[in-house]
TORTI-803263 format. One line per field, with one value per residue (C-alpha): residue in three letters; residue number from 1; x, y, z. Coordinates in nm, 3 decimals. Layout:
! residues N
zami <- (ala;...)
zavo <- (NUM;...)
X <- (X;...)
Y <- (Y;...)
Z <- (Z;...)
This chain:
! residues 327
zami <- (unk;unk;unk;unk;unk;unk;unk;unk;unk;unk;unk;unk;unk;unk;unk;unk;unk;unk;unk;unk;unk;unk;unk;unk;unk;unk;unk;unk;unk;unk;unk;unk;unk;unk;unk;unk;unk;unk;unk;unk;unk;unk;unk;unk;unk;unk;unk;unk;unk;unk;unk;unk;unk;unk;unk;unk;unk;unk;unk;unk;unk;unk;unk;unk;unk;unk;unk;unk;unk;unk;unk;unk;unk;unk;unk;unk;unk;unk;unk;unk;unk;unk;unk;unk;unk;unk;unk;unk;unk;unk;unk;unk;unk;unk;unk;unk;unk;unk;unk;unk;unk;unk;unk;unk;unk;unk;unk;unk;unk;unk;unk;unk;unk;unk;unk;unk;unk;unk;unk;unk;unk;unk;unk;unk;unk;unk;unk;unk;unk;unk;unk;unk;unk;unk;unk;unk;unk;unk;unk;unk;unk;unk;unk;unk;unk;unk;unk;unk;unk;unk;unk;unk;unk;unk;unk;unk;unk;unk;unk;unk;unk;unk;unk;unk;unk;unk;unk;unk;unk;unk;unk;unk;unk;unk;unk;unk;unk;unk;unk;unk;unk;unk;unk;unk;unk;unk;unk;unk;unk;unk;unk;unk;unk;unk;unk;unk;unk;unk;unk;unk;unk;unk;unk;unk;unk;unk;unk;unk;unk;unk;unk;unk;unk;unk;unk;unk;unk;unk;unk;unk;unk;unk;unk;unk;unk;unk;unk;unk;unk;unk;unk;unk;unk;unk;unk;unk;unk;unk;unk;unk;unk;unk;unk;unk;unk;unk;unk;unk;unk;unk;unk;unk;unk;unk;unk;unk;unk;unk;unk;unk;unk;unk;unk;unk;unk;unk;unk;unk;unk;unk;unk;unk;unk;unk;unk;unk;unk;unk;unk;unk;unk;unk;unk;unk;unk;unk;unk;unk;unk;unk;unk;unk;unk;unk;unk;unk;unk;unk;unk;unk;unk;unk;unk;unk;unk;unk;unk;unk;unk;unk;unk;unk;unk;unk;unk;unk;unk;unk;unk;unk;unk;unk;unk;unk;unk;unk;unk)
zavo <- (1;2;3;4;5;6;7;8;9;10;11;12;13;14;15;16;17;18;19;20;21;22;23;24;25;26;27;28;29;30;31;32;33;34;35;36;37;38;39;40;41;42;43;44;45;46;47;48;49;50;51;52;53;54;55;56;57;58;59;60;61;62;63;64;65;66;67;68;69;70;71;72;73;74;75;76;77;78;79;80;81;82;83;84;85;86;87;88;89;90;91;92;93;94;95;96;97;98;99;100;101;102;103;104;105;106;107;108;109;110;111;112;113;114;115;116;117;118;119;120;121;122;123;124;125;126;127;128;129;130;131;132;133;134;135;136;137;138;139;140;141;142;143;144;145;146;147;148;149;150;151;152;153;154;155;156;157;158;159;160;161;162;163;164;165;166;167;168;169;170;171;172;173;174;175;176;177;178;179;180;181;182;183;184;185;186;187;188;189;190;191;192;193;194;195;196;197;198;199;200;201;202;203;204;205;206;207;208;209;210;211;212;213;214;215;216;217;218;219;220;221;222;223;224;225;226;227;228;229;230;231;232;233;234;235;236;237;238;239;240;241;242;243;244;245;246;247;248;249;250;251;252;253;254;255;256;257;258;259;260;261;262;263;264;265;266;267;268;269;270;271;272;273;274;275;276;277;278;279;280;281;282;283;284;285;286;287;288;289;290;291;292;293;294;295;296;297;298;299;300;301;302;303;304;305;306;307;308;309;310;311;312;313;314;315;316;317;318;319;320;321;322;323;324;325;326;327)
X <- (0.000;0.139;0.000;0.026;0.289;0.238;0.328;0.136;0.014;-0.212;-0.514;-0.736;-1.045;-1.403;-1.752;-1.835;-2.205;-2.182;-2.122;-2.196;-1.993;-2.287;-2.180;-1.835;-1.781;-1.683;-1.359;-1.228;-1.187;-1.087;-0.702;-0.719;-0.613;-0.664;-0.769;-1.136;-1.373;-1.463;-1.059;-1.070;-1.367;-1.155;-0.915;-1.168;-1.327;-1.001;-0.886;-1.184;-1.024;-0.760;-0.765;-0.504;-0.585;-0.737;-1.078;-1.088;-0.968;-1.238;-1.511;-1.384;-1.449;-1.830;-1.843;-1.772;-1.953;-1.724;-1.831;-2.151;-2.239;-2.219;-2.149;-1.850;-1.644;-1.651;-1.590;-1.260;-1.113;-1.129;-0.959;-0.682;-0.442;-0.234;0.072;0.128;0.211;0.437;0.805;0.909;1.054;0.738;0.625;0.361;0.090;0.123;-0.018;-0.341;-0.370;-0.462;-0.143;0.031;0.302;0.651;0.672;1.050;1.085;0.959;0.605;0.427;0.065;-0.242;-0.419;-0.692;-0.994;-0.884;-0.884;-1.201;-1.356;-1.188;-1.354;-1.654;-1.702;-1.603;-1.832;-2.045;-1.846;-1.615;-1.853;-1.742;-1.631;-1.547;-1.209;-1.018;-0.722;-0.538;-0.293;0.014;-0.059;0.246;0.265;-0.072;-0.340;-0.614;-0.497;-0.504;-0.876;-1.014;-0.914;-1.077;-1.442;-1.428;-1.334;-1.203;-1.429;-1.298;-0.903;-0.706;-0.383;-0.185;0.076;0.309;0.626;0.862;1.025;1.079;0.717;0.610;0.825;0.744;0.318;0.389;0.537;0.332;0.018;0.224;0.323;-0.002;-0.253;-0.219;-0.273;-0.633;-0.732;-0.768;-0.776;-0.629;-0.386;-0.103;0.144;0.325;0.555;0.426;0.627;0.519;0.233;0.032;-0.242;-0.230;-0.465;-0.585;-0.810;-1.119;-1.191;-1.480;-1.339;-1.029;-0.865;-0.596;-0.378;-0.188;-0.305;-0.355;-0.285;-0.576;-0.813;-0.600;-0.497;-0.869;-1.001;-0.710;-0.854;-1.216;-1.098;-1.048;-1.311;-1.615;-1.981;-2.154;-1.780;-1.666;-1.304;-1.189;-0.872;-0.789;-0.756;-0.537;-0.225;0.068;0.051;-0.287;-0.639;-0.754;-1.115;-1.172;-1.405;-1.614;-1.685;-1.915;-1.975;-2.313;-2.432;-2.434;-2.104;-2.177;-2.218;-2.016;-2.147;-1.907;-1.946;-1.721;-1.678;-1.417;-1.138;-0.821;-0.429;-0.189;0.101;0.133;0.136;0.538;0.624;0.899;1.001;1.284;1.624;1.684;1.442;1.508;1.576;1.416;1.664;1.665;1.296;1.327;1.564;1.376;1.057;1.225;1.345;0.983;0.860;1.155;1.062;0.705;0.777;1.027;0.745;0.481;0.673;0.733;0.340;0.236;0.540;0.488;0.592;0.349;0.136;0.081;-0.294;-0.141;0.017;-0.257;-0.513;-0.273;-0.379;-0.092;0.166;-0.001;-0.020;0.394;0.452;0.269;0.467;0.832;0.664;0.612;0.974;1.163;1.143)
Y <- (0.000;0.316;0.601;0.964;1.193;1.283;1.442;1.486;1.843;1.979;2.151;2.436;2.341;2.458;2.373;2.668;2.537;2.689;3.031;3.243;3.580;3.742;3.680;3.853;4.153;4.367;4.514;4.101;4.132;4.482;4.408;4.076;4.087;3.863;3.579;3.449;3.481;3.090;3.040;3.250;3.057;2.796;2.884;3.032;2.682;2.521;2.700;2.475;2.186;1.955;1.679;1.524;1.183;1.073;1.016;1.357;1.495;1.333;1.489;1.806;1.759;1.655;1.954;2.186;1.996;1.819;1.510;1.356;1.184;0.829;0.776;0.558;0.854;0.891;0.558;0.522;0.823;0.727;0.395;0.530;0.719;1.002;0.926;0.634;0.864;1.116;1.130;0.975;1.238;1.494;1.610;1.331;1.659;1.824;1.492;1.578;1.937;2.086;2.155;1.956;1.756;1.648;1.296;1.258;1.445;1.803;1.664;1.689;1.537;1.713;1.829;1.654;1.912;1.831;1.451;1.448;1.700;1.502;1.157;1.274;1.413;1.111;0.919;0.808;0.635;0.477;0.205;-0.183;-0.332;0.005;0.082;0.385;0.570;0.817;1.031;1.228;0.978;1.098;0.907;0.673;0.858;0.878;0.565;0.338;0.551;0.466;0.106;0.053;0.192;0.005;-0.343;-0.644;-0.669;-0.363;-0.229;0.091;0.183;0.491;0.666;0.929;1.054;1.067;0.696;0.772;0.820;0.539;0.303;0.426;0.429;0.046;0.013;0.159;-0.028;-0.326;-0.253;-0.099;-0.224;-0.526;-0.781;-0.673;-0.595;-0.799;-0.510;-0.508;-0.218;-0.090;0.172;0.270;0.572;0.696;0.787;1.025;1.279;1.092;0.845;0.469;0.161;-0.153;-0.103;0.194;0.294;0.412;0.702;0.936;1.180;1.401;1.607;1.831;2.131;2.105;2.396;2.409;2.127;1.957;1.650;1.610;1.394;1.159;1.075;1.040;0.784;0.554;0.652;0.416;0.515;0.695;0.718;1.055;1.225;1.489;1.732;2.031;2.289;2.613;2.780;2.822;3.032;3.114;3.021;2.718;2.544;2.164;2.027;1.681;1.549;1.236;1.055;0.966;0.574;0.572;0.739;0.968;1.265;1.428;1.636;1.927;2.068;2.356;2.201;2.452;2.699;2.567;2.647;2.318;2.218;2.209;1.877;1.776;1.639;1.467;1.417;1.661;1.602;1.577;1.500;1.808;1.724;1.861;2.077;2.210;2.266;2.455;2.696;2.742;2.815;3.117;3.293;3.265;3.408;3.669;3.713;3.804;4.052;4.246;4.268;4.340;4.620;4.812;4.792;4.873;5.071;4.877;4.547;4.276;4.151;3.817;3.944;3.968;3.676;3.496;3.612;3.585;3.201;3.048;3.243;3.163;2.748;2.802;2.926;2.624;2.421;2.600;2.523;2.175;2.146;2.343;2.026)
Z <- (0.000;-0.113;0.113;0.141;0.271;0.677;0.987;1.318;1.386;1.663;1.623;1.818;1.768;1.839;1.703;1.449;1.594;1.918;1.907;2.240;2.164;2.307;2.604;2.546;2.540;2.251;2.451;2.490;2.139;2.054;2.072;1.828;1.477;1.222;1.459;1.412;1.696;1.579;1.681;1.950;2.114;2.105;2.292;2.601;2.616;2.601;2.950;3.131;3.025;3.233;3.539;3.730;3.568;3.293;3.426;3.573;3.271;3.065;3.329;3.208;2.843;2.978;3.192;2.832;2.644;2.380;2.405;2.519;2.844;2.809;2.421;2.279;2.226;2.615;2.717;2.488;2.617;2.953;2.837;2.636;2.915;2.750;3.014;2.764;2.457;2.561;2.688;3.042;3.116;3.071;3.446;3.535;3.604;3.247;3.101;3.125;3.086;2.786;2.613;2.310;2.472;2.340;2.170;2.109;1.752;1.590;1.656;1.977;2.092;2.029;2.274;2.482;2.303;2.018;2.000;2.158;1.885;1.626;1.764;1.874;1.509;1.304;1.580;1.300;1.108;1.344;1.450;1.508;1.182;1.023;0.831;0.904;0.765;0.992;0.852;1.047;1.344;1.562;1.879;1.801;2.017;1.794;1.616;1.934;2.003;1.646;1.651;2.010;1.840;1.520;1.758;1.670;1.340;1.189;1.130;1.174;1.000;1.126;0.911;0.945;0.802;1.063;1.102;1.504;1.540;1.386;1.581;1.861;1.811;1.768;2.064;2.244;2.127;2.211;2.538;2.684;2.436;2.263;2.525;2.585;2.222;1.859;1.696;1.340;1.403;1.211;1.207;0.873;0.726;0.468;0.123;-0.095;-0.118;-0.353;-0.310;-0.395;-0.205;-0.361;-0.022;0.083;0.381;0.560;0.825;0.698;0.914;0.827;1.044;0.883;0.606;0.222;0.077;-0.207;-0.296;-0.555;-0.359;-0.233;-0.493;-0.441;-0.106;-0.204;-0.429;-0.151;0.034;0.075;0.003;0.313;0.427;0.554;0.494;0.765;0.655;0.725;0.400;0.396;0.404;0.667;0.906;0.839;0.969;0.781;0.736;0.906;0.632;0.660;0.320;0.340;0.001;-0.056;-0.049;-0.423;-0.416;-0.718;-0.438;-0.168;0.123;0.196;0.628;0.741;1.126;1.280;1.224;1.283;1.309;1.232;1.036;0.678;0.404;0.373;0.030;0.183;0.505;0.645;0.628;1.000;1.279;1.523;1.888;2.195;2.259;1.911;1.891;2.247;2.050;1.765;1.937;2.150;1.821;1.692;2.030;2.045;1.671;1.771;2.059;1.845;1.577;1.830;2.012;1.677;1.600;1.905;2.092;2.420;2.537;2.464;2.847;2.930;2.807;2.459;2.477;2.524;2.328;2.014;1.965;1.766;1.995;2.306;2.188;2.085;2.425;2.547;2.389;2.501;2.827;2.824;2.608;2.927;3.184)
């Protein structure tokens, strides 16, 4: 099987559906530029989210309404720990806060909102027996989650780019997962950015940004009737749409939904030249930070406040990040 080009990204993610602005105030918002109030939402709700353990943290995405009480989506999250899928050496009380986390290589782990937005809205067609593709996998998260709701009658593959990542997702299903589960699970690297299965699949995800809608097609190829495909379309550095396209049950039809803004990383034709470490990724995070403040300071001749800082949402997720990088 011959499968596309990946790499794991996080998104920030929030329902376009549920909208409550009224209920902020005009001055929140007066000091944000070029940042969606869909976006921006986003990052609010995610501030409510975060436990000291798994289960607590899954109360919280109850509590804000992600998921539903109840449903599959909830009772795979709360079997599918996120200590598993980071680094060892990540502080045992960041696991479950609602930050990306490191996972050994330029890629972290997405964060807790987003995997459960991402599940909750390919719900439908992740039941048992289902097939499912899921692109720019990283550390195996929503892999390991997907495989668990399509059960022993159904299969999962996982792919991403980066070699490292893909070992690892492996063994970590083996070592934490495997000996409860007959799952048909695999983890591949991908190698190239074009599109070629003998096999079709009912659930897609995607991780990581198309720039335009030419590569699209490629994916609906494999995609079964009444199947749904879930990427993320736009360019870097900018605000991109999450669109759900479902192909009819004749298959002659797709249904297009704008779900969500979102910021994540873009498609790779080919996979970089050298795997950055922690400690590189640590230093190239502060120049983009120290990049920022410079810029920010000659806009607005003051220093930037932590206010700023956090209600500019792809600065304040990079800081998150240098955070969790530091220990």
């Amino acid at each position: 099987m011959t499968l596309p080009t990946t790499q794991s990204s996080d998104l920030i993610l929030y329902p376009i559906s549920m909208s409550p602005l009224r209920i902020i105030s005009k001055r929140f918002f007066s000091g944000i530029r070029d940042v969606s109030s869909n976006l921006l939402l986003s990052a609010i709700i995610g501030h409510e989210i975060g436990g000291t353990c798994q289960q607590t943290l899954v109360d919280s995405l109850l509590r804000t309404n992600l998921i539903p009480k109840n449903s599959n989506t909830e009772n795979v999250l709360r079997q599918v720990d996120r200590a598993h899928f980071t680094l060892s050496t990540t502080p045992k009380h960041e696991f479950y806060q609602n930050r990306p986390l490191p996972i050994g290589s330029i890629a972290t782990m997405s964060t807790p909102q987003h995997h459960a937005l991402i599940l909750h809205t390919l719900a439908p067609h992740l039941k048992p027996g289902a097939s499912a593709l899921d692109l720019g996998c990283g550390s195996g998260y929503l892999t390991i989650c997907m495989s668990k709701l399509v059960g022993a009658t159904g299969c999962v593959i996982g792919i991403d780019i980066a070699p490292d990542l893909t070992q690892k997702s492996s063994e970590i299903f083996n070592t934490n997962f495997a000996s409860d589960s007959d799952s048909d699970i695999q983890f591949l690297r991908s190698n190239g950015p074009n599109v070629s299965s003998p096999d079709a699949f009912d659930c897609i995800h995607i991780s990581y940004a198309l720039p335009n809608r030419d590569h699209i097609q490629s994916f609906l190829n494999i995609l079964h009737p009444d199947g749904s495909l879930l990427l993320p379309i736009g360019l870097q550095g900018q605000e991109q749409k999450l669109l759900k396209l479902t192909k009819s049950s004749c298959g002659k039809h797709i249904h297009e939904e704008e779900i969500m803004r979102v910021l994540c990383q873009p498609m790779l034709q080919e996979a970089p030249k050298a795997m950055l470490s922690i400690k590189e990724r640590r230093i190239q995070i502060e120049k983009d930070l120290h990049n920022w403040r410079t810029n920010f300071e000659k806009t607005h001749h003051r220093k930037p406040t932590r206010s700023d800082l956090s209600s500019n949402v792809a600065i304040h997720h990079l800081f998150q990040e240098y955070r969790t990088l530091r220990h």
